[in-house]
Structures are given as C-alpha cells and as structure tokens.
N, C-alpha and C positions, 0 to 999 in steps of 0.2 A: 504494500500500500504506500501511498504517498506521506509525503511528511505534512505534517499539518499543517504550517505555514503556506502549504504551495496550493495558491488560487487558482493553478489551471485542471490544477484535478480535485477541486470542489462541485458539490452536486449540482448536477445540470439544473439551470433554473426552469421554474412553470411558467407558463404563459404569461404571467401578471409577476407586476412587483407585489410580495408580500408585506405587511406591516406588522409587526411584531411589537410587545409590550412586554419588558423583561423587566421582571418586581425580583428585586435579589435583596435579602436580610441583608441588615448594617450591622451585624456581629463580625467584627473582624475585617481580614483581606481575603482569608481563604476562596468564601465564596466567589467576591470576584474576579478571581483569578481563575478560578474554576470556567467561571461565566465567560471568560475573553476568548476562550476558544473557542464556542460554540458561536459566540455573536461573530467571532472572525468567520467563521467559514458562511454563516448569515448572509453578512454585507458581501464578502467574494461572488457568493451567488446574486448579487444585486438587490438584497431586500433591504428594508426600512429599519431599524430598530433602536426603541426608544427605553430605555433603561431607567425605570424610578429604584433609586437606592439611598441611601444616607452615606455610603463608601466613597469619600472622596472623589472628585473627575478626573484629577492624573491618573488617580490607580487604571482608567481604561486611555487615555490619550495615550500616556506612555506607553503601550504595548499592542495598540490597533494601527493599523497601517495610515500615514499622513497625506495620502492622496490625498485632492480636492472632492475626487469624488466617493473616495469611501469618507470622510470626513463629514460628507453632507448624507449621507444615510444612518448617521450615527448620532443619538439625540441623549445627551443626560440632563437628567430632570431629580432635584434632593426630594425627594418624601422619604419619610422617620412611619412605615408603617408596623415595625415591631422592633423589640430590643436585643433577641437571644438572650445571652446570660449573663449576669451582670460579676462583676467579677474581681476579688479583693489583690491577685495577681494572677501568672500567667497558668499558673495550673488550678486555683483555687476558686470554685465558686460561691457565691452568696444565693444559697436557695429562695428566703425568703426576700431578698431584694430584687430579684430575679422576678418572681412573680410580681412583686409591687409595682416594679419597672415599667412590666407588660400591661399591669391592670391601669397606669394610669396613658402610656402609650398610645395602647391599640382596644382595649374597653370604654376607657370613660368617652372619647370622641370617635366612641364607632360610628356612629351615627351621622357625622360628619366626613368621617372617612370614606363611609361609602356610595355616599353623596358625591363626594368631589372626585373620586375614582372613576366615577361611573363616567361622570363629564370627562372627563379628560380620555378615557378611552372612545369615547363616543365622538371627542373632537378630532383623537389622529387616526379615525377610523381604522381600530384594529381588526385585523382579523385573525390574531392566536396569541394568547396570555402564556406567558412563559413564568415560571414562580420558581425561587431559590432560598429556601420555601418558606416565603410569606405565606403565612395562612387567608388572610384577608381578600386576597388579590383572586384565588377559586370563587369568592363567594361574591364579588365583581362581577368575573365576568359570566359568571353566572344569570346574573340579575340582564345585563347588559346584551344577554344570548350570544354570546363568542365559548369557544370552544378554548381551555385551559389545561397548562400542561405543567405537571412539576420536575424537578430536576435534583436528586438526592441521595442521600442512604441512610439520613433521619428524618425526623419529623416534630415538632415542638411541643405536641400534644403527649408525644411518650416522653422525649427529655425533661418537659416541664410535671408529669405523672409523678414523677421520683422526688421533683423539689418541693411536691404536697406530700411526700410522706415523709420527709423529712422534717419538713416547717410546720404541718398539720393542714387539716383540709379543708380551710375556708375561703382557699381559690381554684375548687377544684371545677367551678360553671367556667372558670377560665380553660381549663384540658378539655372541656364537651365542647365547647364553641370553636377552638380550633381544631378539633376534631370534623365538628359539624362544615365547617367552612373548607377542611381536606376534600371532605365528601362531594364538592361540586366539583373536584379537577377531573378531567376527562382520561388521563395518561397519568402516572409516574413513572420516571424513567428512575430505574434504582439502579442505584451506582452501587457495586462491589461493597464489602463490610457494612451491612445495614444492617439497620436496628427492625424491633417488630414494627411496622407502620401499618396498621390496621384499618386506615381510616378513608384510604384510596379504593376507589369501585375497580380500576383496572391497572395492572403491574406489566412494564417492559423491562427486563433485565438487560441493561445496558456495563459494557468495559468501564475501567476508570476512566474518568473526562478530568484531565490535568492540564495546567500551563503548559509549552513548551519547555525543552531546556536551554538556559540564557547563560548558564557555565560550564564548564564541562566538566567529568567525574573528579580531576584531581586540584581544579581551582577551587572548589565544592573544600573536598577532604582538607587542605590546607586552610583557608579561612575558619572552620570546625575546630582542627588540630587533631583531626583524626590520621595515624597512619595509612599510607595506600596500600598493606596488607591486611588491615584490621576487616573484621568483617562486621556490617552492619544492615539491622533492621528498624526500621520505622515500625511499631507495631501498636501502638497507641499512644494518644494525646489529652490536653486537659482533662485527666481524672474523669473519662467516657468510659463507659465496660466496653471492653472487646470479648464478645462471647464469639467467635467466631474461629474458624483454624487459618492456619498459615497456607498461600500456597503461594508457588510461583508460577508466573503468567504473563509471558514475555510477547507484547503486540508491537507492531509494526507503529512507526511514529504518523501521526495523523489519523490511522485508519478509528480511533475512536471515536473524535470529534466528529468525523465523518458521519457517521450511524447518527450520532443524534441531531446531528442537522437534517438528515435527510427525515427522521421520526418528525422533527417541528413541522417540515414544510407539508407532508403527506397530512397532517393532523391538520395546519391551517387550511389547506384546500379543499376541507370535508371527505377524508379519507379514515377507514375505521374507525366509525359512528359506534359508541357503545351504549348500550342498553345501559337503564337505570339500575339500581341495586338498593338493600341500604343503607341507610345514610351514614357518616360517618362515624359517628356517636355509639353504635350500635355494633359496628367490624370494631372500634378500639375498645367494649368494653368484651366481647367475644376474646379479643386476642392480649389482654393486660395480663393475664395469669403468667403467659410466656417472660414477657416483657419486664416485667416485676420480678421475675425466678434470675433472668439474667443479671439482675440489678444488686441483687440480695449480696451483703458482706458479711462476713464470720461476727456472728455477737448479734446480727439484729433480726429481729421478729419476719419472718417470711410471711405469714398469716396476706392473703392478699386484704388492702387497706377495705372496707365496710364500702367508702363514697365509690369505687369502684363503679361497681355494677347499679348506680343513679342514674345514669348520664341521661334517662329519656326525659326523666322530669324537671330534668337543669338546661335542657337547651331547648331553647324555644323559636331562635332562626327558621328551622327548616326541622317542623314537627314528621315523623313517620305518618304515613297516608294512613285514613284509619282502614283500610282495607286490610293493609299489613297490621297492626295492630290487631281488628278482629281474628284475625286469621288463626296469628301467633295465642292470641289468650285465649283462644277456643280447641286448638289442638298439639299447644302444649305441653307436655308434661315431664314431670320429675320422678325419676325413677319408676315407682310401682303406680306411680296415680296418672289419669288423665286429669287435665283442669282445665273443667267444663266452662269457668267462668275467671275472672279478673287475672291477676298479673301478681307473680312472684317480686315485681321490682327491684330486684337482684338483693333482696336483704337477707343476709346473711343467715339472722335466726326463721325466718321463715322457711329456707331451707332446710334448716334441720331440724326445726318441728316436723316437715312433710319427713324426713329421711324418718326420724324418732315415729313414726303414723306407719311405715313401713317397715320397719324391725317390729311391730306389733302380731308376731306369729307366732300363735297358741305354740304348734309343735315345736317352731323353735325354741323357744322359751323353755318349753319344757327337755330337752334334749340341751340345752346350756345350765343344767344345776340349777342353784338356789338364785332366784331372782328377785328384786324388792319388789315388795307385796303391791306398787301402786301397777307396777307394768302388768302383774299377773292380770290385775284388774281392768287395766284399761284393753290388755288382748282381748276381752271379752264382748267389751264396750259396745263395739260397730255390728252392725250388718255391714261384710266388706262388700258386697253386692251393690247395695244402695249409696245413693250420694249423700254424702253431707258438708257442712260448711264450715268454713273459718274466720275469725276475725282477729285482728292483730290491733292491743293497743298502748303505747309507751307509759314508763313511767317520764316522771317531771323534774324539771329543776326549777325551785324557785330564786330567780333572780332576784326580785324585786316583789314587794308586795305582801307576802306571805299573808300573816292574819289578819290584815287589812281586809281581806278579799270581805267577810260576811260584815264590815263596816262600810261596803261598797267602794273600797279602796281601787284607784288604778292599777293593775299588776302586771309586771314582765314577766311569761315562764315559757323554757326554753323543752320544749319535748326531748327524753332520752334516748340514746341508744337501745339502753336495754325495754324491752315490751313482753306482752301477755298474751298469749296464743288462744284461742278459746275454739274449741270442734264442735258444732251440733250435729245431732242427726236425730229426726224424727221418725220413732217409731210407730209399729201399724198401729187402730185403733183398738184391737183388740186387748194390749198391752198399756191398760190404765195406769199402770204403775209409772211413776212419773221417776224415783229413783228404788230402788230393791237392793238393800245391802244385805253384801251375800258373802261378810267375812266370817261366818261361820259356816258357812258351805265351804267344798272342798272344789277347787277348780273341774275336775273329773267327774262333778256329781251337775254338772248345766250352770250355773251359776253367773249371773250377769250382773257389769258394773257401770249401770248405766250415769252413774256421774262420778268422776276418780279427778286428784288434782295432784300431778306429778310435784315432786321434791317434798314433800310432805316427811319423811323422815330427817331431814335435815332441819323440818318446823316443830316438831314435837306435837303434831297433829294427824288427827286418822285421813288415811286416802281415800276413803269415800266417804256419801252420806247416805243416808236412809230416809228414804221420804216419798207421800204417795202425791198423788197431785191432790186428792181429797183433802189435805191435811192443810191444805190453803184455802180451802174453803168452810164458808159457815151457812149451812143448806146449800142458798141459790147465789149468794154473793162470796167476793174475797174476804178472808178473816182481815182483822185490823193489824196496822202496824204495829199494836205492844201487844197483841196478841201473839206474833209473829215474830216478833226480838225476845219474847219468854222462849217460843216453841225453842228457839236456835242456843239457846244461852242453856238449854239442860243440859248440853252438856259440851265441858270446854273444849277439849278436844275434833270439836265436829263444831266452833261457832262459825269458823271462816264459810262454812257455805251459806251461811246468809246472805256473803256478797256475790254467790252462785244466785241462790235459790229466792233474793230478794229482787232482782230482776223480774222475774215471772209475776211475783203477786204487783210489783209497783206498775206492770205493763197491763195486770188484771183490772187492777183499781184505775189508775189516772187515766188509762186506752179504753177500758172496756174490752179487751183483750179477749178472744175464749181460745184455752186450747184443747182441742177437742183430741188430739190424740200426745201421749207422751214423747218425753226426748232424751235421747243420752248425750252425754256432755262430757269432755276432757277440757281442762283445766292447766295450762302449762307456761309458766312466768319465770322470764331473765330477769324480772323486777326485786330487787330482793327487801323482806321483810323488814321492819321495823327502822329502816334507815332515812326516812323522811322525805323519801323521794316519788311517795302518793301509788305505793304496790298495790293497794285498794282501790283506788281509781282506774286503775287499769285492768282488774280485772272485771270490776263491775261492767265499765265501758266494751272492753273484749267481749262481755259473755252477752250483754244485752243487742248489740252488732251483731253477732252470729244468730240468735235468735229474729231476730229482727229479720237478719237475711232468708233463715229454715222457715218462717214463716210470713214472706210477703210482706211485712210492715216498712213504711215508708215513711221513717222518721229523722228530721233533719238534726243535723249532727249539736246542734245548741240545746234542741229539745231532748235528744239523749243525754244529754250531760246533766241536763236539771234531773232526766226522772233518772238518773244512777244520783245525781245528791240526794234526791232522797231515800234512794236505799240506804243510804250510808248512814246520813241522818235519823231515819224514821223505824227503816230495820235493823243494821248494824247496833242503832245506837248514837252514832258520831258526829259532834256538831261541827262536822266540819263547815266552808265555807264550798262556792262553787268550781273555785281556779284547776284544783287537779283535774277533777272530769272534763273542764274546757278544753284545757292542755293535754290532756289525752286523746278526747273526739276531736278539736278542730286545729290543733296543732299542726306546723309544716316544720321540719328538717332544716335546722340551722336557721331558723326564724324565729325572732321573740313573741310569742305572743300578743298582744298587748290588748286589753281587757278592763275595761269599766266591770264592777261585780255590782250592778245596778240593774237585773238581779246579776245578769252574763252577757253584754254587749261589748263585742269584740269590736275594737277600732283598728286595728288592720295589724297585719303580720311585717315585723320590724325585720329588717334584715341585716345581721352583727356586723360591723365595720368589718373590713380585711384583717386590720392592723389588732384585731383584739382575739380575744377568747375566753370562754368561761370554762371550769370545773366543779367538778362535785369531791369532796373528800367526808368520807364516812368517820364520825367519831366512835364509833363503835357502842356507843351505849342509845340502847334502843329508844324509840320516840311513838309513841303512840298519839293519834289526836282524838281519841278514845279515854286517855288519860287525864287525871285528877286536873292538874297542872291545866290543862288545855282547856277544859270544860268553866274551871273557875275562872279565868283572864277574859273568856268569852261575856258568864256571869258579871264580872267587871265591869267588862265595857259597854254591855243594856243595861246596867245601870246609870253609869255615866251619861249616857244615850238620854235617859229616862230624867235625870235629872236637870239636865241643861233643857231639856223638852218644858219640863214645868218649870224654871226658870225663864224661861223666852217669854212664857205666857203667862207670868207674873208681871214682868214687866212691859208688855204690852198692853196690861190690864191697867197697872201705874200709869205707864206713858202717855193711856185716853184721857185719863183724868184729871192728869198734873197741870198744873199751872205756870208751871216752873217757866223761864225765858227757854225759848229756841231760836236758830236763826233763821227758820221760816216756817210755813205752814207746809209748806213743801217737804222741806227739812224731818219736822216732825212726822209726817204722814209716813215720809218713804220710811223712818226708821219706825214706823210700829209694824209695817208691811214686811220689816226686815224680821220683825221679832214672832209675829206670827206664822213667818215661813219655816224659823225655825221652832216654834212650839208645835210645829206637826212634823219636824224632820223626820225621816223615814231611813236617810242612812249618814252614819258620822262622818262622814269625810266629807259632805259637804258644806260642812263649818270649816274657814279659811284658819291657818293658825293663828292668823292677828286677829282674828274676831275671838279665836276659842278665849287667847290671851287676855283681851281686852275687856270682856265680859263675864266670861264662865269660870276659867281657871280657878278664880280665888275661893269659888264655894263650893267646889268639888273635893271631896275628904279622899284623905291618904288609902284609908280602912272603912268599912263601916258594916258591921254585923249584918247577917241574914235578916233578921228579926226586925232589929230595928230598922231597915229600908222596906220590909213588906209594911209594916206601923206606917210609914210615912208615904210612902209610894205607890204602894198596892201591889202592883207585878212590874217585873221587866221589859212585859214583851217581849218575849222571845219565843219561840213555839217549841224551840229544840233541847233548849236546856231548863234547870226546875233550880229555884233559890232555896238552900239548905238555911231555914231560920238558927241554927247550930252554928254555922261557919261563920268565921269573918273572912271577906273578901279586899282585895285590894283595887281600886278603882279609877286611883289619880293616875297612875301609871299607864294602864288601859285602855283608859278614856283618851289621853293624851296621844298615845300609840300610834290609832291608826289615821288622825284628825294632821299629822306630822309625815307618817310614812310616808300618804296619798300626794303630800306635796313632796317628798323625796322621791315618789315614783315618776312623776311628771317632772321634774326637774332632770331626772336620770336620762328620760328617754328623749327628753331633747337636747341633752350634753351628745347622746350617741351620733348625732348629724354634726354635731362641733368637729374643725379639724383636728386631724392627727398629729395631738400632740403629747406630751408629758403631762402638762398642765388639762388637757381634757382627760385624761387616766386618772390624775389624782383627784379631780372635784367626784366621777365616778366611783373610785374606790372608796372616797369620803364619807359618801352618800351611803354606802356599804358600811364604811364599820356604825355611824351613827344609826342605822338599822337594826346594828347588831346589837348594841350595847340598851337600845330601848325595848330590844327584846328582852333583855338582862333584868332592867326596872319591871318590866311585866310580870317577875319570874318564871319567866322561860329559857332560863338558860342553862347553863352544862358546865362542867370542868374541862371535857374532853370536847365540844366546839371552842370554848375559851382559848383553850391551849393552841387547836388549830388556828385561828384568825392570829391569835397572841406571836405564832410560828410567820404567819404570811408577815407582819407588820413587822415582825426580827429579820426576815428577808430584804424587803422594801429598804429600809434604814440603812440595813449592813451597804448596799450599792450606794446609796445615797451619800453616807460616811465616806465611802471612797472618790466620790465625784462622779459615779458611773452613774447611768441611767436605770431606774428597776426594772425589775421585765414585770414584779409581780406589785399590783396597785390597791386590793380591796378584796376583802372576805366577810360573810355573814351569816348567820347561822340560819338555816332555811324550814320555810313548813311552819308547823305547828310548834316547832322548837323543843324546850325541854331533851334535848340529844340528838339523833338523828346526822344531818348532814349538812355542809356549809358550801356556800358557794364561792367559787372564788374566781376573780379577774386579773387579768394581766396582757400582756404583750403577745401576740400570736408568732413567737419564734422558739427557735430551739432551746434559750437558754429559760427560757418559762417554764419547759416542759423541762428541765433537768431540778429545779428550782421546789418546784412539784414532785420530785421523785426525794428530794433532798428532806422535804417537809414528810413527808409519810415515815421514813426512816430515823428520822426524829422523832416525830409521835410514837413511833414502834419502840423505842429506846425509852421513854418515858414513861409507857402506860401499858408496853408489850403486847399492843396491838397493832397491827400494819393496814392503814385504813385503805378502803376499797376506795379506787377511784373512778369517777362517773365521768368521759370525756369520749363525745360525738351525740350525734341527734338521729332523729326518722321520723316518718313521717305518722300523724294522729291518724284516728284510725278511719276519719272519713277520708282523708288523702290516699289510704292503703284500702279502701271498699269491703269488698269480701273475695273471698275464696269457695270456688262450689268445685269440688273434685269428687270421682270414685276411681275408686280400687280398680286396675287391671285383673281379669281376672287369673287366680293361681291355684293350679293344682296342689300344693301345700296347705288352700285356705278354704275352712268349711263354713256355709251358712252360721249366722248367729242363731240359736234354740229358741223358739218362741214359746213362751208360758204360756 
C-alpha cells in the first residue's frame, strides 16, 4: 500500500465534493493527531472539512499540507463541547472533577449546545458528522437528519462509569445521556485496544489510525535516552486498564488511513443505511458487567454498582418506543418466572427476591437438610401454576423534618436503597381461610403457609400468622381498629402482622373493600428493624401495592400512604406522623422529597446538588415510634397546640373589647383576624417563630401534669394518642420543636439551589445539628446518635484546624428519635466517603458496635408499579393441596 502522505493514491473521489463536520474532544493532542490523517486523505480527495474542537489550530496547520487549495477546504472552528478528564498531572486523574467538569460543560448549556450545532451544521451544509468522540455531536446530527460516524477505541460513557464508582453516583444521568446521545451514531469505526462501548447500534473494526512518522527510529531513541538495542513496548497510558493481549501487527504505511476515509465517504453518500436498534442507554447497561470486571483492582468491591442497571429512567432525550418497552415487560423473564406485567428496572434486590421465589422447591428443600422454618413455609405458600404479584417499597431517610411531619411541618426525605418485597397470590374461593398456621403440622402431612415473613429468626419473631378472614369481621361489617390492635397484640411474637394483616381491614373499612376469596402472602424486607429508617412503612406500603395490584384496586399512591398511616396509627398502634408512607409510595431515586404534612401535599421532588451527598449511620440502639419517649413528645406538642389555640382566643376576645390606643382601625381589625386564625389552628407550624416568640412562648410551661391540663383544657385533640392524668409531660420543648424545625426545613431547601460552596455546606449542616440538638430538648435523644453527630463535628473541625476544606458538614439524629439512625451530609467525593468509614470505626471502638451504613436511593413504590409473574412450569414442582 501507499504511504499515507501520498495524494495520488488516495481514494478516488465521488461525483460531488463532500462536506464533512469533524467534532474531535479537546482532551489533549492525541486525538488530533489521530484526526490529521484521516482529514488529510479527506481534502486529497477534494472534500470540504470543517473541524469544531477546542485543540488548538497549529496542532492541524502544522501538519496538513499548505497549498492554496487544500488550505481552502480546510475550516477550524473553537467549540468546548466536552472536557475528557480532568487531571491533577500527566498520569493522575481527578474522578470527581472530571465529572463536575462535564456537568457544567456539556449539561448545564445543553440546550444551547444543540441549538447552535444544529445551525451551524445546517449553515455549511453537511453531509456526514465525523465525532472523536464527542458524545453530543451523534445526537446533532441526528436531530438535523445527517448521517454520523464515530472514530475510536473508547467511549466517555464507560470511562466516565468508573469515575461514579469511585466518587459515588450522583452523576450517573450524566453516563445514560452520553450513552443515549452514542446511540444516534450510524458507524463506529473501532480502533485496535478498545474498551467495552456498548452504546453504538453498529461496529467496523478498523487498523490503528496514527500520525505519520516525522523522526525516525533512532532520532526517537536518543531524545528518550533509550538504547538502540533496548527493547521496547508502548502498552498502556494515563492509568486506562488494558484488558487486552499483546500482538504484533505490522501494516503497510498509509494503507490505514486509507480504509477509513474510504468508510466516511461511502457512509456520506448514503451507502450502508443501518436499521435502528436500541438505544444506547440500554446496549451500555446490557454490557457494564464486562466493563466494570475489567476495571476492578485488588482490594475493591467488584459487586456491579446498584445505578447501573437505571439508565431507562435517567434518560429522557431519546425515550425506548413503547413498542419495545411493551414487548420486553410482557415477555421477559428471570430465571424460572415469566413476567407477565411491569419491569424488573435493573434493581438489584428485586432480582433476588424473584431468584429467592425460585429456590422455593418443596423437594429441594427437603433433599438440602435442615432449612429455617420460614423457607419450609413459604415452599408451600404458592400455587406455582397461578400468577401472583409483587410490590417493592423502600425504607427512608429522614433529612429534614422528622417529627415535625404530624405538626404539619415541611419535610425532606430521601427514599432508600434498601426496600420491602411483598408477593400476593389469590387463592380459589373455596379456600376461606385467609391465613392457616400450620406450624404444628409436619411439612409431609399438606400443610400450607399462606402468609410467612422471611428473616424472622434474626427478629425474634414467629414466621407466620394465623388468621381467618372471618376474624376481621363482626357479622356483616369490619371489626374496629382497637378491636383489631387487641386481636394482634395476644401475642408478641406474631404482632408484626398487623402491619401485614392491617392492610386488608383498613382497605375493608375506608374502601368498602370485599374480598371474596382469600390470599397468600410473603413478606420479605432489606429494611432493617428498629433503626429509624421507617421498616414499617415499607412494609405496610409493599403489602397494601400488591394487594391492590391481586385485586384491581386503583389507588393513587398519596391515598395509599394515608390508609397505610393508618394502619400504623389505628392498628399497629403508632402515632406516627405521614412522611414514611409518603416516602415510601411517592418517592423517586436520589430525589428529596419535599412534602407539606398538611395532611401529605407533596410540593415537588428536589433533586440533590452534584456536589453533595447524604448518609444514614445506624447507632445501634433501637428506636421505636411505638415507644414511650415518642408517644409522650407527641402528647406534648397537642398540648402546646391546644394551649396557644385558647390563648389566640383569649385574646381576641380582649382585643374586641379593649379600648386600649391602636394605630388604626385597620390595624386592630387585621390583628384580631390574626388571632382568631390562630385560635382554630389546625396544624403548629403555621405559627411563624417571631409570632410563636412574641406572643405565646412566655405562657407555655416547661412540665405540666396529665391531670392538671385535662382540669384546665379538657383534651388535646389528638385522635391517636390518650393523656395519662398520672404523667407529667414536657411541652415547652415540643411545642417549640416543630413551630422552629418547619422554618429550618424551608430555609434548608432553599440553601440546596445556593451555589456551591463551603459557606452553603455549612448554613446546611447548621441547620442539621440545630435539629438535632432540639431533638435532645424534646427528649429524644440517645448516647449512641450523640456520639455519632459528636464524631461528624470532630471530623468537620479537625480539616478546619488544618486550613483544609471539610468534606463532612452536618449530622442529625432522624425519625422518631430516641436511637435509631442519623443523617449525615457532606461533600460528594472520595474523601467523605473514607471520613465515613473512619467514623463507624470509631463508634465500633467506643460502644463495640460497627454501625450499618445506609448510602444510595430507589425508587417508591408507585415509581417501581407492580410485578404480575408465574412460574414456568417444572417437572420438580407439584400443585399447591387445596383444603
């Protein structure tokens, strides 16, 4: 073959001059040196090309030929449409700066980017997009209907994969959007040592495409200082994996650059037209697993990252046709099941629920030994013949807000990673029995477990229940709610299915509900117990979803939330407030909540800065909002409620009367209008704190007996809790709480739109510990939360004292309080997260407990729908026995 340099043996031109648009990344010079050979043999053939890059214009004048007339075919134009990597020196990357780089790049003015792209392609009328590889410039000319061609052996979507699992995953809409935006190139041309690019509809396996050589091997070796006997290999560069083998592969000079100019020219002329595929969001999340294995170094967690398999629901560019979508959610399936209806959405514990639904075989079980008594149970569970449903719903984090919520407080809460699985299946009618416990039967003797809730031996609770559907009735109606919290409270061991079995009666009562034939149920939660992270809400939520779904009910996801508070409230027992069941049903995946509790008006889903992150750290002593502590602060604060109520209207009764000077008639009017708005307040936080101050504070008592506030006040108002005349309560504290919080809530979440700065971390984490510490006055607080926040704020200081920046800014104690779990904020980079590894280790050292940490989100459980699956059928599996 010819040498590349020589124009007379470049490919014969087409009929037409072509126009060409070459978008080459401003990372470095590599690229464009890469790019000079391919644009040379371009213009030799007499085409047009106009090159948008940010890489200097000598890097191409110096090395393209200086005729007049390749000079005028030759167009550079600066555009900054992406950053590559950003980088501290010549081998070492900045992950998290990296992605910051990009997001504020080629994110924040996409919208303008692709605007002026499109003009400017439209003005030098191209006719084939060449990319090196700009992600951006596919989804151009795209829009623009030119045909696009990439030029490579990586892709930014997999490069930039690694720098979110190093820095954490709240730029990871950024990996599906370039992904999404690969997805419209027509061609990649892949160059030798590539990476997995999953994201391209069609691959040409092209030679290396290199500069010429401009010294020769021993001018080379001598400016190096390398001997001319040494023997040497190139084999990798800036700290890239080379998963690849060595070969050797000796081509002719030129014949490379050849091949791929002749690929542009035949691609612009309308030659090998490719069919669509999907998109690209969907090939990079199919093909991460490779990609990630390649990546993986000695010491760190291979587990592929959770945000992985999201991508459908983070890009919204260029949505899958719902053709494909029906398609895929109707036929297919995991492992032993078909799923008949919704979408696995790549979460990780839903897979292994379905895997856990399919290791449910009688004979295996039995041929593997002694197995814990909940699996024997739940083998029995299904008819694997018939379908049944699932509902998945998280637990919570409370950022902001906590027991504010039932004073109608604003609240932020961040749904968790970990969630609640809940399986219905509706049995025939013949089969009234609603649950049959059958742990005095012997597996071998028919024995069925029509409601079981896995992990129950690690609860010190039995795995099933026992119960007919009759037992919720009284004649022709549902029994009552304390009818209903006596039946479940006989016995301790078996209360937790109230928040099973309180579902059904609160769907009987407030729906009018009938279920005419019975259901078996599994029960199975990553949420773990007593840690304040709202395990109860998610199961209520999961189980009343599933039911919902096995029986036609079309209940919108606010309105399940209220009737799961009141299971919790009415049946359970527990006064809690609304925000868990919120955040559990209407919750999104690294979105704040953000929730007026007036009763539960969500004002819209907050989405976390880049630059930040929250955590959960467990103090290991358990939290119940069931508990003494919880019930009394609530007590409290309807009385406080109750008393500034007949104070308002006290003084609105003086203020018609008086005589006293005002400054107008006006004046006087608006403030009695003032006062009688609040002697019918219906929730505390909408007393401002300068009004609580200015008025109320001073006659609201520290303490004041049971007894003596029914004497004087009569009741609380409250439906859910009862004033022990016995007790003294505390009220100043209380009352104060959430009249305080509500404006630390709203002041919090419009800090989160503040730029990124130190100074916006610190009013935030501020805002945080004074939360915590008015938790403390409430008495609700802990040793082991203490110590945690006590740890963050020993963190904060120590960088501070140094003159360093912190990573870590604010902790507070979450929930219901009294133990449980703290939240904590800080900086979304590496050293946050080691900072966080350092604190747990410390509290382990102190209390010899190693607290569980709660870090990533998913989606609530109207965002994740349902699941309708059956069983394939197996020769190993027999009909379930009908009674």
């Amino acid at each position: 073959m010819p040498p590349a340099g020589d124009a007379a043996h470049a490919p014969p031109p087409p009929h037409r001059r072509l126009v060409f648009a070459f978008y080459l990344t401003g990372h470095g010079f590599g690229h464009a040196t890469r790019a000079i050979e391919v644009v040379r043999h371009l213009i030799a053939a007499g085409h047009e090309v106009h090159v948008a890059t940010a890489v200097p214009e000598f890097v191409f004048t110096a090395e393209l030929p200086r005729s007049p007339s390749s000079q005028c075919l030759l167009h550079i134009r600066r555009a900054i449409l992406d950053c590559g990597a950003v980088q501290t020196d010549a081998l070492t990357v900045d992950p998290l700066a990296s992605l910051l780089k990009y997001h504020e790049t080629a994110v924040v003015p996409r919208e303008s980017i692709l605007r002026t792209e499109a003009e400017w392609l439209t003005s030098i009328n191209a006719d084939l997009v060449i990319s090196d590889v700009v992600p951006v410039a596919c989804r151009v000319a795209a829009d623009v209907g030119i045909p696009s061609i990439c030029i490579g052996n990586f892709s930014w979507d997999y490069i930039y994969a690694e720098y979110i699992v190093a820095s954490g995953d709240h730029h990871r809409s950024i990996v599906w959007q370039i992904a999404e935006d690969y997805s419209h190139c027509d061609i990649l041309l892949r160059l030798p040592g590539y990476c997995p690019m999953p994201a391209f509809r069609d691959v040409t396996d092209v030679p290396l495409v290199v500069r010429g050589l401009r010294k020769s091997r021993s001018e080379v070796r001598k400016e190096l200082g390398i001997a001319e006997n040494a023997k040497v290999v190139v084999f990798n560069f800036g700290g890239q994996p080379a998963g690849w083998n060595l070969k050797q592969e000796w081509l002719p000079d030129g014949w490379i650059c050849l091949v791929a100019a002749r690929i542009l020219e035949d691609t612009a002329v309308g030659k090998k037209c490719i069919s669509d595929k999907f998109n690209g969001a969907r090939r990079l999340q199919d093909a991460i697993v490779l990609g990630y294995q390649l990546q993986r170094a000695p010491g760190r967690d291979v587990a592929i990252p959770d945000w992985y398999p999201l991508s459908e629901t983070e890009v919204g560019a260029c949505p899958i046709s719902e053709n494909i979508k029906t398609k895929e959610s109707t036929e297919s399936c995991f492992e032993d099941f078909e799923i008949l209806h919704g979408d696995l959405q790549g979460l990780p514990d839903t897979m292994s629920f379905l895997k856990s639904l399919s290791e449910l075989n009688q004979s295996e079980l039995k041929s593997n030994g002694k197995q814990p008594q909940e699996r024997i149970a739940a083998s029995v569970l299904f008819d694997w013949e018939e379908e049944m449903y699932i509902a998945r719903a998280p637990g919570r984090l409370d950022v902001m807000g906590g027991i504010g919520d039932y004073s109608g407080s604003l609240v932020l809460q961040l749904p968790l990673r970990e969630a609640c699985h809940v399986a219905v299946q509706r049995n025939h009618p013949s089969n009234q029995k609603l649950w049959e416990n059958t742990l005095a039967r012997r597996l071998e003797n028919g024995g069925m477990e029509p409601v079981v809730s896995f992990g129950s031996e690690l609860s010190n609770r039995s795995p099933t229940f026992d119960m007919k559907l009759s037992d919720l009735m009284d004649v022709d109606k549902p029994i009552s709610y304390e009818k209903a919290r006596e039946f479940f409270c006989r016995n301790p061991s078996q209360k937790w299915a109230a928040y099973v079995a309180g579902t059904i009666l609160v769907l009987m009562t407030e729906l009018d509900v009938k279920f005419t034939d019975s259901m078996s149920i599994l029960v199975s939660s990553d949420v773990p117990e007593g840690k304040g992270v709202s395990s109860s809400a998610s199961v209520e939520v999961a189980t009343m979803a599933a039911i919902a779904a096995a029986y036609g009910l079309n209940i919108a996801p606010r309105d399940l939330a209220l009737l799961c508070q009141k299971v919790e409230n009415h049946v359970v027992g527990a006064p809690c407030g609304v925000m868990d069941q919120m955040t559990s049903a209407c919750g999104e995946a690294n979105k704040l909540l953000a929730m007026v509790c007036q009763p539960a008006e969500v004002k819209e889903l907050v989405a976390i800065p880049n630059h930040m992150r929250f955590w959960g750290l467990d103090s290991g002593i358990r939290h119940s909002v069931g508990g003494g502590d919880y019930g009394s602060v609530r007590v409290g604060t309807y009385m406080g409620r109750k008393m500034i109520k007949c104070a308002a209207s006290d003084l609105a009764s003086e203020s018609s009367v008086s005589d006293a000077p005002v400054q107008s008639n006006d004046y006087k009017q608006n403030a009695i209008e003032l006062l009688k708005s609040e002697a019918s307040l219906e929730y505390l936080c909408n007393i401002p704190p300068h009004r609580y101050e200015a008025i109320y504070a001073k006659d609201i008592p520290e303490v004041i007996t049971g007894d003596a506030f029914l004497k004087k006040y009569g009741d609380h108002d409250d439906t859910v809790t009862a004033i022990d005349p016995k007790r003294s309560y505390n009220v100043k504290a209380p009352t104060r709480h959430p009249i305080y919080e509500n404006f630390r809530v709203e002041t919090f979440k419009a800090l989160l739109e503040a730029a990124n700065t130190d100074e916006q971390l610190s009013a935030l984490g501020e805002l945080m510990y004074q939360c915590h510490y008015s938790y403390n006055a409430c008495g609700l607080g802990s040793d082991g939360t203490d110590l945690l926040v006590n740890l963050v704020q020993e963190m904060q200081h120590r960088n501070m004292s140094k003159g360093e920046s912190p990573s870590l800014f604010g902790a507070k104690i979450t929930g219901g309080g009294s133990g449980g779990s703290v939240c904590v904020m800080g900086k979304n980079c590496l050293k946050s997260s080691e900072e966080i590894i350092e604190i747990q280790r410390r509290y382990k050292a102190a209390t010899g407990y190693l607290p569980i940490l709660f870090d990533g989100s998913s989606p609530g459980a109207a965002k994740f729908g349902y699941l309708k699956i059956r069983r394939r059928p197996s020769p190993s599996l027999k009909p379930k026995p009908q009674l």
